[in-house]
VOPAKOL-31802 format. One line per 2 residues: their letters; for each residue x, y, z of C-alpha. Coordinates in Angstrom, 2 decimals. Layout:
BEGIN
A> X Y Z  ...
// end
This chain:
BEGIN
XX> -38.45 8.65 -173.37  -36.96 5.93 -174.57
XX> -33.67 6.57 -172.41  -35.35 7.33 -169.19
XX> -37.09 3.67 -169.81  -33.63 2.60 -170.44
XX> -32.26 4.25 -167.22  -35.42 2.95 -165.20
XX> -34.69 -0.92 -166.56  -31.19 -0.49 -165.58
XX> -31.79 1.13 -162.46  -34.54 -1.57 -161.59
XX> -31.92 -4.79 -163.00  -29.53 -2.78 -160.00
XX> -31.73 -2.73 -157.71  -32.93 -6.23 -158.11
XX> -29.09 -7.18 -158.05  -28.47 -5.25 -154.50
XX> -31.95 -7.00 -153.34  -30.97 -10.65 -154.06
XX> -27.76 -10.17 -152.81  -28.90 -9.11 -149.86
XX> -31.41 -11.57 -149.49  -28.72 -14.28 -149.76
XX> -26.05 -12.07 -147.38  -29.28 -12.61 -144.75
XX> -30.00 -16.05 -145.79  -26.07 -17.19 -145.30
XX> -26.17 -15.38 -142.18  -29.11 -17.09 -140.64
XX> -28.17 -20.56 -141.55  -24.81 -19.83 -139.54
XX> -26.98 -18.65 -136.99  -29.18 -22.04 -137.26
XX> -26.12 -24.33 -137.27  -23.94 -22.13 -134.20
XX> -27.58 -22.80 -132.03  -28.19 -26.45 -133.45
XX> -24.48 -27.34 -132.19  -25.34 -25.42 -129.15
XX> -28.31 -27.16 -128.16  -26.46 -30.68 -128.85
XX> -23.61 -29.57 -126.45  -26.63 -28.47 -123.82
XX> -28.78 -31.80 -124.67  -25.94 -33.73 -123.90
XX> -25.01 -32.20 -120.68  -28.83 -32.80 -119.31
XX> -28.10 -36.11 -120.47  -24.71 -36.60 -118.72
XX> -26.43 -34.38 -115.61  -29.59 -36.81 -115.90
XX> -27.12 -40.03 -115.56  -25.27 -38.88 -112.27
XX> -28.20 -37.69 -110.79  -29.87 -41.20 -111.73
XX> -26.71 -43.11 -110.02  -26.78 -41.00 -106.90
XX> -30.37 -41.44 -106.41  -30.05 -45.23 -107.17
XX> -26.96 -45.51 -104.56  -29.26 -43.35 -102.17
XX> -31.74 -46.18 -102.63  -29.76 -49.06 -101.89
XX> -28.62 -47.15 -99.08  -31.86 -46.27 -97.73
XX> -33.24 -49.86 -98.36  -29.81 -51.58 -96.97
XX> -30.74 -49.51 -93.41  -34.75 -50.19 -93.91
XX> -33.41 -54.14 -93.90  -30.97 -53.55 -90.89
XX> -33.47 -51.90 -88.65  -36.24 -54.42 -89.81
XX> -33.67 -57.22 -89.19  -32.99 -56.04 -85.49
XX> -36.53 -55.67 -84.67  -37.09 -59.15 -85.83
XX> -34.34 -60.27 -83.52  -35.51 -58.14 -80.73
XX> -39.30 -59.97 -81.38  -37.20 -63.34 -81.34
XX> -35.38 -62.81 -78.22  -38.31 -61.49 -76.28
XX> -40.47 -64.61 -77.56  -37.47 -66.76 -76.24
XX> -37.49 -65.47 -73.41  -40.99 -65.95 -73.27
XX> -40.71 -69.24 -73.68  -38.18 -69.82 -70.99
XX> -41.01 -67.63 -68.88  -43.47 -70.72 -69.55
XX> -40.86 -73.17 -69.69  -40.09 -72.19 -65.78
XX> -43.94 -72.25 -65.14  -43.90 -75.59 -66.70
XX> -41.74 -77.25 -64.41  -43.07 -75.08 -61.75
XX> -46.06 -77.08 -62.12  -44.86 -80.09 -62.90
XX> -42.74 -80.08 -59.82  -45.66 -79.08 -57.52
XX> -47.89 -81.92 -59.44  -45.15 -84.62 -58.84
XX> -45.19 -83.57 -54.76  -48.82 -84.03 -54.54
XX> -48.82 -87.03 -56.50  -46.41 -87.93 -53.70
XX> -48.65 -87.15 -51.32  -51.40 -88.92 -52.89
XX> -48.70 -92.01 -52.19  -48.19 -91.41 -48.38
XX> -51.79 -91.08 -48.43  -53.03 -94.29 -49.93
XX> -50.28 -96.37 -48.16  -51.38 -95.07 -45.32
XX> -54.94 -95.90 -46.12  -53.90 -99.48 -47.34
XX> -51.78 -99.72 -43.61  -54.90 -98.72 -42.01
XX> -57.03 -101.15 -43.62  -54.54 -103.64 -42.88
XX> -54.36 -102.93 -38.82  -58.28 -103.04 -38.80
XX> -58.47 -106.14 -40.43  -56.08 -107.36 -37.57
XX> -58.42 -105.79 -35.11  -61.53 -107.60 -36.93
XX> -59.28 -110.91 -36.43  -58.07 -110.31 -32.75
XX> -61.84 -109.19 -32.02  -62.56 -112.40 -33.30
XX> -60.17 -114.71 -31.19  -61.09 -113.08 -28.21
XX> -64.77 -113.72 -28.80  -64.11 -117.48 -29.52
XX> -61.40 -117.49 -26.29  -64.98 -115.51 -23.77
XX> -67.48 -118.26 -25.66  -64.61 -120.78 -23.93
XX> -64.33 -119.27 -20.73  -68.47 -118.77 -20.22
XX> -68.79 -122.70 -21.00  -66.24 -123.40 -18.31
XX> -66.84 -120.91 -16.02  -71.29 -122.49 -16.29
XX> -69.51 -126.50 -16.18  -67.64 -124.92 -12.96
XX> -70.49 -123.54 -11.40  -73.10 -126.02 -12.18
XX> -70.32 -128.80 -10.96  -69.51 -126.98 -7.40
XX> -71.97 -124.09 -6.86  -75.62 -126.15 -7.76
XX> -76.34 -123.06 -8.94  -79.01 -123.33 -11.57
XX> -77.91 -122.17 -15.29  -80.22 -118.95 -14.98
XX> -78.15 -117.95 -11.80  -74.99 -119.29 -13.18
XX> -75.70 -117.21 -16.27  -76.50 -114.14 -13.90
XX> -73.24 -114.06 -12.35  -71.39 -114.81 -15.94
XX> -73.28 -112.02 -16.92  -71.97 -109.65 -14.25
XX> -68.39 -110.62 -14.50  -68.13 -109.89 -18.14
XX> -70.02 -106.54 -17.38  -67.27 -105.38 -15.79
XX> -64.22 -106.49 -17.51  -66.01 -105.31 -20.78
XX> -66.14 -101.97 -18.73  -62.37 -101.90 -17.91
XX> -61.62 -103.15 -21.34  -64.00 -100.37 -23.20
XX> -62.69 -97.81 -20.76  -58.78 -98.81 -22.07
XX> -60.04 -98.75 -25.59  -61.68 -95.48 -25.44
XX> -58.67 -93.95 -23.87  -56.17 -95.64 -26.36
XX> -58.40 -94.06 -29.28  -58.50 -90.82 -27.62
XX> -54.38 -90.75 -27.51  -54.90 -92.18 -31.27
XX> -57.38 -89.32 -32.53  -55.18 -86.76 -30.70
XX> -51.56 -87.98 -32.59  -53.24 -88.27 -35.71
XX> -54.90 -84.52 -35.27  -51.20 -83.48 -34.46
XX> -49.58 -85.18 -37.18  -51.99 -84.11 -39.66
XX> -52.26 -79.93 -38.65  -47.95 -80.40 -38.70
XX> -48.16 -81.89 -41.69  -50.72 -79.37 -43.41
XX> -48.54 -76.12 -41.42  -44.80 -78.21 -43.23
XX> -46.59 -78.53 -46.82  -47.94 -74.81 -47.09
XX> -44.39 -73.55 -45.29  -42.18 -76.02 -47.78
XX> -44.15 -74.61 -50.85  -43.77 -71.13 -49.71
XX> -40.03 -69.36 -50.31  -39.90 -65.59 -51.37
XX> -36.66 -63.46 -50.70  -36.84 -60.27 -48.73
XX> -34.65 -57.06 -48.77  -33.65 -55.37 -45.63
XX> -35.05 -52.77 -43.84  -33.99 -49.57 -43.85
XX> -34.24 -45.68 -43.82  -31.30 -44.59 -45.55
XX> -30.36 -44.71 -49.55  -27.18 -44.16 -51.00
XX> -26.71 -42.52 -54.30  -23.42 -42.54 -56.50
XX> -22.02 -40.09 -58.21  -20.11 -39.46 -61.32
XX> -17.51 -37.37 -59.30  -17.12 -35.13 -56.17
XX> -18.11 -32.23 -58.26  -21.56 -32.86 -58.60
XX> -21.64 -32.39 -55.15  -21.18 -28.81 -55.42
XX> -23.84 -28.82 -58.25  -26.36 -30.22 -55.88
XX> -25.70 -27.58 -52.91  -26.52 -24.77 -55.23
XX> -25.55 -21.24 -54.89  -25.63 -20.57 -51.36
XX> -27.44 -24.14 -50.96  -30.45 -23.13 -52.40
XX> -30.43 -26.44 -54.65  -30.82 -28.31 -51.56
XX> -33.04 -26.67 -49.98  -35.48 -26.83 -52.95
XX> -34.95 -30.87 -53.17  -35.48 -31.20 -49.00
XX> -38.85 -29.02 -49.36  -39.70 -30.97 -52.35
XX> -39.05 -34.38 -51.60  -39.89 -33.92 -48.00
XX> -36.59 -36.63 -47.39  -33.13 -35.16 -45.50
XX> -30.19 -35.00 -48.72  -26.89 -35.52 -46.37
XX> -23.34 -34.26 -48.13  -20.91 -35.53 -46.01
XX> -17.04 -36.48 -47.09  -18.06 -40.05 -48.50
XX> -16.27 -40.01 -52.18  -18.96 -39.75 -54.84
XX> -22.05 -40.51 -52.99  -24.96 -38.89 -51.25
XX> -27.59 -40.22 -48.70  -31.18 -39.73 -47.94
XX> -32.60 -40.04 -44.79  -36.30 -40.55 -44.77
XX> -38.26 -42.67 -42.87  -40.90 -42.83 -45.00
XX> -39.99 -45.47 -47.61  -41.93 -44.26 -50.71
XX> -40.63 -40.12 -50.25  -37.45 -41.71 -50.22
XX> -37.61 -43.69 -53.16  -39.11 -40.77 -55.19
XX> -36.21 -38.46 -53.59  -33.86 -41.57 -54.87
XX> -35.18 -41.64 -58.53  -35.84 -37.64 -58.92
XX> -31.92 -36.80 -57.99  -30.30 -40.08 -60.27
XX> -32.28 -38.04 -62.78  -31.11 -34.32 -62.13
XX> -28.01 -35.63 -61.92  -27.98 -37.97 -65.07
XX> -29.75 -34.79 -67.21  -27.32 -32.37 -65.47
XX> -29.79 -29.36 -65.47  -29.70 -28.43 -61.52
XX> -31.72 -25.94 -60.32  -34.38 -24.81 -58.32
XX> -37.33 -24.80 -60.81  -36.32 -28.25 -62.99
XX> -35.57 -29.67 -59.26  -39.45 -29.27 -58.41
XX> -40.67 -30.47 -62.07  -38.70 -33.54 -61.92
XX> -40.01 -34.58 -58.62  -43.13 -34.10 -59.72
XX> -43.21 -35.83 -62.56  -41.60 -38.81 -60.39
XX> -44.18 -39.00 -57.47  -46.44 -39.37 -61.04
XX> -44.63 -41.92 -61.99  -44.48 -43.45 -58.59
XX> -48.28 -43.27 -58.42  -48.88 -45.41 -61.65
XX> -46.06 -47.89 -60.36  -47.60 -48.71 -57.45
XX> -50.67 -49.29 -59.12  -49.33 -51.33 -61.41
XX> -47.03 -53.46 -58.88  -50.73 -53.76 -57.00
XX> -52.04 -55.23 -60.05  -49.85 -57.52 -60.70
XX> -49.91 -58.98 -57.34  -53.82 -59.33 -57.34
XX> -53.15 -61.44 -60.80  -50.69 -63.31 -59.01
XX> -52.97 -64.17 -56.52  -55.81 -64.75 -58.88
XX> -58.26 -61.99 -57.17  -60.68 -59.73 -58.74
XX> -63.30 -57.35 -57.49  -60.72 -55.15 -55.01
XX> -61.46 -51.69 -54.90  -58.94 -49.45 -56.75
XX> -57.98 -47.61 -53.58  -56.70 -51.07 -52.07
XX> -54.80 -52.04 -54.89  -53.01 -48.87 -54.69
XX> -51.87 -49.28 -51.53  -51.05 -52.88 -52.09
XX> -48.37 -51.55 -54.60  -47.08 -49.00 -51.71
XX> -46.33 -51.80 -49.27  -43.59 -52.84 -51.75
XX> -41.85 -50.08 -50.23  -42.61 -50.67 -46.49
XX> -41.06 -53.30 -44.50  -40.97 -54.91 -41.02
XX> -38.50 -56.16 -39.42  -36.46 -56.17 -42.58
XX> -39.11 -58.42 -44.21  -40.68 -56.52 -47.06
XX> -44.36 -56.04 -46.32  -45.81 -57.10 -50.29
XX> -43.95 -59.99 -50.69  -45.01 -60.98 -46.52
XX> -48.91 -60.58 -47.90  -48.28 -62.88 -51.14
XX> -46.49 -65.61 -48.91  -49.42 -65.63 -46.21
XX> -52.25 -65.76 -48.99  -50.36 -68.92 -50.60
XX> -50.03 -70.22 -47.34  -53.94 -69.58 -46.30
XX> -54.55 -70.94 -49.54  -53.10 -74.69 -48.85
XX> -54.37 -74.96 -45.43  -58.10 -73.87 -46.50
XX> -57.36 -76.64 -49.58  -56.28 -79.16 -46.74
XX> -58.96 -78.67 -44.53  -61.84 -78.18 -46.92
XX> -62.46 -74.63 -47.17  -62.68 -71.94 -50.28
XX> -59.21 -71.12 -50.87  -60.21 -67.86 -52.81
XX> -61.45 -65.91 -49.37  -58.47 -67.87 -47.71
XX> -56.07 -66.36 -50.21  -58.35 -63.04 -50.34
XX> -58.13 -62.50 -46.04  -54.40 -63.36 -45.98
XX> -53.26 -61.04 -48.83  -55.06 -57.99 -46.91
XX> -54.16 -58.80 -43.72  -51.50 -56.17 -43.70
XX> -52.93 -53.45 -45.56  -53.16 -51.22 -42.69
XX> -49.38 -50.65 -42.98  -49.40 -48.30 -46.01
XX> -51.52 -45.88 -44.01  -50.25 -46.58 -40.49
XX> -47.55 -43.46 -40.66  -50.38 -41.46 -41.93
XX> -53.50 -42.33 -39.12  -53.28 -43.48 -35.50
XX> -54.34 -47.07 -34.30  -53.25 -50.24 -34.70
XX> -52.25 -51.62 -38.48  -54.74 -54.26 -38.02
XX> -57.89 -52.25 -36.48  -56.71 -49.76 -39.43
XX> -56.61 -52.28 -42.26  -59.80 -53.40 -41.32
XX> -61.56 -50.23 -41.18  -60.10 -49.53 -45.08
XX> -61.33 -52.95 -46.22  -64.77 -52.57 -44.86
XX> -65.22 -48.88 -46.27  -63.43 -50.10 -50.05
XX> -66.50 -52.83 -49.80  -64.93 -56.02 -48.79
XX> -66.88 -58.89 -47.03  -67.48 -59.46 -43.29
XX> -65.53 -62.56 -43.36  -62.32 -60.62 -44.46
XX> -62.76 -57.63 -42.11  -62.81 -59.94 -39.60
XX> -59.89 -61.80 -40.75  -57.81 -58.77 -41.23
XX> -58.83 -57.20 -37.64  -58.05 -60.40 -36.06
XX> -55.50 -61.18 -36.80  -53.04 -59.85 -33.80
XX> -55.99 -61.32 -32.01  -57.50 -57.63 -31.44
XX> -60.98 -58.94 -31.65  -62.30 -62.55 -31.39
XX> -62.28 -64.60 -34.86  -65.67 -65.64 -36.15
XX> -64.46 -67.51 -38.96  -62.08 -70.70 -39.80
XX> -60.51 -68.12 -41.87  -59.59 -65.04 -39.50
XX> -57.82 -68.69 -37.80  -55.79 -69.19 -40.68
XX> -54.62 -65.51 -41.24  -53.05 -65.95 -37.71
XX> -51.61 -68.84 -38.57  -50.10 -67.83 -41.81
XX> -49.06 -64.94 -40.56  -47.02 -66.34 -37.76
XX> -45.41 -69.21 -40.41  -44.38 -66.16 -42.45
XX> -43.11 -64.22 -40.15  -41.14 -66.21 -37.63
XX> -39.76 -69.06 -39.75  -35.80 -68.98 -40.56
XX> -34.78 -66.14 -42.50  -37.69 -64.57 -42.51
XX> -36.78 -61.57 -40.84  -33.45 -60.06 -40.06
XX> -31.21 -60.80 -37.41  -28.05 -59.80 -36.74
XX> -24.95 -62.07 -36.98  -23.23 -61.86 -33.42
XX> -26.74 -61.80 -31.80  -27.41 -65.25 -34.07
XX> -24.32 -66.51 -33.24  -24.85 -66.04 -29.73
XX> -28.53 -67.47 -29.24  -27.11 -70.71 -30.83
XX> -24.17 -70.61 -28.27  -26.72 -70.42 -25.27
XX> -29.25 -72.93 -26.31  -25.76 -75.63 -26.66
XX> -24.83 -74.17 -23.06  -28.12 -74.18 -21.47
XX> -28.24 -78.46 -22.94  -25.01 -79.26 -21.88
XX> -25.18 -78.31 -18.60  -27.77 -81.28 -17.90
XX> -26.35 -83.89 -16.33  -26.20 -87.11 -18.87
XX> -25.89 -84.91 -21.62  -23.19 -85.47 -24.35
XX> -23.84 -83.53 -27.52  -26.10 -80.81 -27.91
XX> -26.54 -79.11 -31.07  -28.55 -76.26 -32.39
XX> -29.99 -76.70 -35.92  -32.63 -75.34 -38.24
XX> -31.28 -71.51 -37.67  -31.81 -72.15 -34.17
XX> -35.46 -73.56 -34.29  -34.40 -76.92 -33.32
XX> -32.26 -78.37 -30.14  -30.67 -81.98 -30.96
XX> -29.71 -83.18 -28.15  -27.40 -86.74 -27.55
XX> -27.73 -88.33 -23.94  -25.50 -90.85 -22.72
XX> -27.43 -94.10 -22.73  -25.84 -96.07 -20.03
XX> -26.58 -93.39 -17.43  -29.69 -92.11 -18.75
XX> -32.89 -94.61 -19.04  -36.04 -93.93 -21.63
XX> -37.95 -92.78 -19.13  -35.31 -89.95 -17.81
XX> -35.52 -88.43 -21.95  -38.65 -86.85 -21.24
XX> -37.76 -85.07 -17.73  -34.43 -84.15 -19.72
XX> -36.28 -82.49 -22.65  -39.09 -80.82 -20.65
XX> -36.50 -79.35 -18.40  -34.02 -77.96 -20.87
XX> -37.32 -76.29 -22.35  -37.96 -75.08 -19.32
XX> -34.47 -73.44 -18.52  -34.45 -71.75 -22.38
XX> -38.17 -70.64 -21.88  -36.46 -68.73 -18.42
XX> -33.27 -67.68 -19.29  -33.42 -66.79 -23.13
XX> -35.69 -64.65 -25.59  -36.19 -65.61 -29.42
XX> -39.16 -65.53 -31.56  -41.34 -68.26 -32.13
XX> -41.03 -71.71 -30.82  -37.66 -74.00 -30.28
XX> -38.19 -77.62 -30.35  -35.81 -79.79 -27.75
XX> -35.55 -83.46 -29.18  -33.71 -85.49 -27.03
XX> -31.92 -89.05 -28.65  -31.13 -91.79 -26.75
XX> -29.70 -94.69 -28.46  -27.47 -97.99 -27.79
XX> -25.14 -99.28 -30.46  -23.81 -102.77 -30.75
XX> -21.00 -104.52 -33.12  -19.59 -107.31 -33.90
XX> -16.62 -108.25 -36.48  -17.07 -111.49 -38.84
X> -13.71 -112.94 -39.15
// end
C-alpha cells in the first residue's frame, strides 16, 4: 500500500513535471506568436500611414489643381463681363454723342431761327418808320394840294376835300394792290423756303446703308470634294435639298463654291444657312438634309420676329399686332431696287417723324404710317394686288387705325389721302427712295447720265461750264457774262430743263442753277 502511494506520488510529481512543461512550451510559443503579429501589424500600420500620406498629397495637388482652373475660368468670365460692359459703354457712349450732336444742330437751328426773328423785327420796324414818313410826306401834299385849290379853283374846302379825297382813293388802291401782291410773292418764298428746309433737315438726319439686290447666293467650300458629297449617290442629296428648301442648288465648275438661285429672298437664306451647316457638321444625307432645314426655317421664324422687334423699339412703337411684326422682320430679306425694304421703312418713319415735328403734328402716327407703309411687300409674292392696296388690307385686319390704313394705301396715290399724314408717307417715301445712293445704279449707266446732262448744257449758246453735281441731282451751270444779261439766266435755265425733261430719263427731280457773275481786279503797287 504504501508503495503503490509511493508509485502514485511519483507518477503524479511526473505528470505535473510533463504538464508545466508543457504549459510553458505553449506559453513560449504564443508569446512568439504575439511578438511575430505585433511586428506585423507595425510594418502594416506604417504602410496605411505611408499609403494615408501620398494619398493626402495627391488629393491636396488635385485641389490646387481643381481650384487653380475654378480661378481661371472664374477669371475669364469676369473679363468676358468686363469687355461686354465696355463695350456697353462705348454702346451709350455713341448714343451720347448721337444726341449731343443732334441737340447741338437744333440748338443751331434755334439760332437761324431767332436771328431770323430778330431780322424780321428789325425790317418791320423799318416798315413802321417808312409808314410813318410817308404819312407825314400825304399830311404835306393834302395841305398843298387844299392851299392850291382854294388859291386857283375857289373851290370851297368841303369840295376841295372831296376831290383830295378821291385822289388818295386811288393811289391808296394802286399802292394796296402792289403791297398785297409783294406779300403774296413774300408768303409764297417763305412757304418754299420753309417746306425745303423741313424736306433738307429730315433728309440730312436720315443716312442708313443698303445691300444690293439680288437672287443669287454664293456659298464656299472647304474643297471641290464636298461637291461630290452634296450631289449624293446618284444626286439624290440634291434633290432632297431642292424639294426641301424649295431654292435651285447650281454645281457648276466654279472652284469651291456653290450657288442658289431663288427668288424668294427668305427660302434662300434658309437654303444658305441649312447647307453652311450640312456642310460644316459633314453628315450629308437625305434624312439629316430635311431635319436641318427644318430646324433652320425654325430658327428663321424666331429671327424675324425678333429683327421685327427690335425695329418697333427702335422706332419707339407699341400695340402692333404680332402678325405685323413678323413680317416686319421678313422685309429684312426683301429688297427693291437694291434698297433693302426694313431699313427703307425705318428711314421713312424718321423722316415722317421730323416733318410731323416741324409742322405740328403727332410724330408717333407719323412715325407709325411711315414704318408700315411697305408692309405689303412681305406678302406681295404670296397674294395678287398692289403692295400698297395689300399692306393696307393686312393693317386694317391686324387692327390698326383708319388714319394709317389710309396712309399705307395711299401712298402710290392709289386712293385719295384724307389725312396730313397719308401726305407725309408720300413724301417720305419719295426722299427715301430717290435721293443719291439710295438705290442702285449701275456705273456706265451713271457715268453716262452725267455725260448727257454736261452735253445737253453746253450746247446752249453763252454757256461756258456746265457741271453735274450731287450724283447727278444738280446741274451747275457757268454763263458767259458779257454775252449773256440777268434777264437771259432764266430763259437759259428753263430751257436746258426743258431739253433734259425731253431727251433724258432719271428718277426724281434735277435742279438747273444757272450763275452769272462779273469779276473785277485791281493790283496795289
Amino acid at each position: 500500500m504504501e508503495l503503490f502511494n509511493i508509485l502514485a506520488l511519483v507518477y503524479f510529481a511526473v505528470g505535473a513535471a510533463v504538464g508545466f512543461g508543457l504549459i510553458m512550451f505553449i506559453y513560449i510559443i504564443r508569446r512568439n506568436k504575439v511578438k511575430q503579429d505585433l511586428v506585423e501589424n507595425r510594418r502594416l500600420a506604417d504602410s496605411i500611414v505611408d499609403e494615408a500620406r501620398k494619398e493626402t498629397d495627391t488629393l491636396k495637388k488635385t485641389t490646387i489643381l481643381e481650384a487653380k482652373d475654378e480661378w481661371y475660368k472664374v477669371q475669364k468670365k469676369e473679363e468676358e463681363l468686363l469687355l461686354e460692359r465696355q463695350k456697353e459703354l462705348r454702346g451709350l457712349d455713341k448714343r451720347y454723342n448721337d444726341r449731343l450732336s443732334n441737340l447741338d444742330r437744333r440748338l443751331d437751328a434755334m439760332d437761324k431761327k431767332e436771328q431770323n426773328l430778330s431780322d424780321w423785327e428789325q425790317r418791320n420796324k423799318q416798315r413802321e418808320d417808312d409808314i410813318a414818313a410817308e404819312r407825314k410826306k400825304v399830311a404835306d401834299l393834302i395841305e398843298q394840294q387844299q392851299a392850291k385849290l382854294t388859291q386857283i379853283a375857289g373851290l370851297s374846302s368841303e369840295q376841295a376835300l372831296e376831290i383830295i379825297k378821291n385822289d388818295l382813293y386811288d393811289d391808296a388802291r394802286t399802292q394796296a394792290a402792289g403791297e398785297v401782291k409783294r406779300i403774296v410773292n413774300e408768303a409764297r418764298t417763305n412757304a418754299t423756303r420753309e417746306a425745303t428746309g423741313i424736306l433738307s433737315s429730315a433728309v440730312q438726319r436720315i443716312a442708313v446703308d443698303y445691300v444690293s439686290e439680288t437672287t443669287v447666293s454664293v456659298v464656299s467650300l472647304p474643297s471641290d470634294e464636298m461637291k461630290g458629297r452634296i450631289i449624293g449617290r446618284e444626286g439624290r442629296n440634291i434633290r432632297t435639298f431642292e424639294k426641301a428648301s424649295g431654292t435651285d442648288l447650281i454645281i457648276d465648275d466654279t472652284p469651291e463654291a456653290v450657288v442658289l438661285s431663288c427668288f424668294d429672298p427668305v427660302r434662300r437664306e434658309i437654303a444658305r444657312i441649312s447647307l453652311e451647316k450640312l456642310i460644316l457638321d459633314g453628315r450629308i444625307h437625305p434624312g439629316r438634309i430635311e431635319e436641318v432645314i427644318e430646324k433652320t426655317r425654325i430658327e428663321m421664324d424666331e429671327n424675324m420676329m425678333r429683327i421685327g422687334e427690335q425695329a418697333c423699339i427702335e422706332m419707339n412703337l407699341h400695340n402692333i399686332s404680332p402678325n405685323i411684326v413678323k413680317l416686319l422682320g421678313r422685309l429684312q430679306y426683301r429688297t427693291s431696287y437694291g434698297q433693302n425694304v426694313l431699313q427703307h421703312s425705318l428711314e421713312a418713319a424718321w423722316i415722317c417723324g421730323i416733318m410731323a415735328a416741324e409742322l405740328g403734328l403727332k410724330q408717333d402716327i407719323a412715325r407709325r404710317a411711315g414704318f408700315l407703309h411697305d408692309i405689303g411687300k412681305a406678302i406681295d409674292h404670296e397674294f395678287e394686288g398692289s403692295h400698297a392696296a395689300l399692306g393696307a388690307n393686312l393693317a386694317r385686319k391686324n387692327g390698326e387705325s383708319r388714319l394709317i390704313v389710309n396712309a399705307i394705301e395711299a401712298h402710290h396715290e392709289d386712293v385719295e389721302p384724307t389725312s396730313p399724314y397719308a401726305v407725309l408717307v408720300q413724301a417720305a417715301d419719295a426722299i427715301s427712295g430717290a435721293r443719291p445712293g439710295a438705290r442702285r445704279e449701275m456705273l456706265e449707266t451713271y457715268m453716262q447720265r452725267l455725260e448727257k446732262l454736261e452735253e445737253i448744257a453746253n450746247t446752249v449758246e453763252g454757256v461756258n461750264k456746265s457741271f453735274a453735281i450731287q450724283a447727278g441731282r444738280e446741274l451747275r451751270i457757268i454763263v458767259d457774262p458779257t454775252s449773256v444779261d440777268d434777264a437771259r439766266t432764266s430763259y437759259i435755265a428753263s430751257d436746258i430743263a426743258k431739253k433734259i425733261e425731253e431727251e433724258m430719263q432719271y428718277p426724281g427731280q434735277i435742279k438747273v442753277v444757272v450763275i452769272r457773275e462779273t469779276r473785277q481786279s485791281a493790283v496795289a503797287k
